[in-house]
N, C-alpha and C positions, 0 to 999 in steps of 0.2 A: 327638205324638211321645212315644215314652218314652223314660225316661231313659238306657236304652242307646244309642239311636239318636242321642241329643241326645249323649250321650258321644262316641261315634263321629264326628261333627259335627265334635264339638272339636277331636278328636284329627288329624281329615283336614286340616281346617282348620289345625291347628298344624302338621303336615307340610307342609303347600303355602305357610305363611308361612317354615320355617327353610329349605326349599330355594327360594324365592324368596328371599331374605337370603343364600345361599348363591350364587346368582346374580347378581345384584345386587353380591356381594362379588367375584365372579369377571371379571363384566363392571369392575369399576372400576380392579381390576388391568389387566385387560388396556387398558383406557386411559390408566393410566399408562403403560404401555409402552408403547403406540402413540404417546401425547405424547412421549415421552423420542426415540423413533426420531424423529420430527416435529421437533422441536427441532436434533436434532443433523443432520438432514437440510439443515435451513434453515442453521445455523451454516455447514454447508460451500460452501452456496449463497452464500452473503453472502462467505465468507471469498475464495470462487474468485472474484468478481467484482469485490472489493477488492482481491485480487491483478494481476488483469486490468486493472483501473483505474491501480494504481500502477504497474505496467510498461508501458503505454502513457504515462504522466506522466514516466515516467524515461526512453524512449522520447525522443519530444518534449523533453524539457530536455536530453538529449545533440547531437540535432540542431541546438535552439537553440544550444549553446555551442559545438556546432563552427561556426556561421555566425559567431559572434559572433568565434570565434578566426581566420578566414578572412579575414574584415574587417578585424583589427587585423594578421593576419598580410602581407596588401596593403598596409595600409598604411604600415608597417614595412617592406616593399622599397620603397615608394617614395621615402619618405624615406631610405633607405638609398643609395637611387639617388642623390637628390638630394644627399646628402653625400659621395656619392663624385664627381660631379661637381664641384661645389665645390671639392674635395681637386682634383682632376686640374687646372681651374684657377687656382685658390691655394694649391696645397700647396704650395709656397713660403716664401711670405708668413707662412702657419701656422706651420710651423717654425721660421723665425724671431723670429717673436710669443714662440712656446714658449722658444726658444732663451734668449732676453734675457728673459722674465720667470723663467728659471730663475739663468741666471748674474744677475740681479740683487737675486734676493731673496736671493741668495749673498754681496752686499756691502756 
């Protein structure tokens, strides 16, 4: 080879390494952006199904607390019942009780 040739070698050879570098530089951008999209793609994946998770949870705890309020709500009429019956019985006697523990804490 002569030294031209050998030059020319170089010179090609140095061209097909900066645009290889040049590639190389372009392709890693462009996967950073495709990470960055990737990322944020998944963030909204996650975020909508912790969404979906926690209104199903909020879901369910409102149903739970309406049974809950349902239950004490029965059973508060019945006892309710049951002091009205009582009353209808000995409201009387109650009155009474009431009556003299009022006039006598009176004297």
């Amino acid at each position: 080879m002569t030294p031209v040739e050998i030059l020319h070698v170089i010179v090609s050879t140095e061209q097909l390494a900066r645009s290889m570098y040049a590639d190389a530089r372009e392709k890693q951008a462009g996967l950073a952006s495709y990470l960055e999209q990737e990322i944020a793609r998944l963030r909204e994946e996650i975020f909508a199904a912790v969404n979906a998770e926690i209104a199903d949870i909020e879901r369910e705890e409102i149903q739970r607390a309406d049974k809950a309020i349902a239950a004490l709500d029965a059973e508060l009429a019945v006892k309710l019942e049951h002091s009205r019956s009582l009353f209808e019985a000995h409201g009387d006697e109650f009155i009474d009780r009431i009556y003299h523990s009022v006039v006598n804490a009176d004297a």
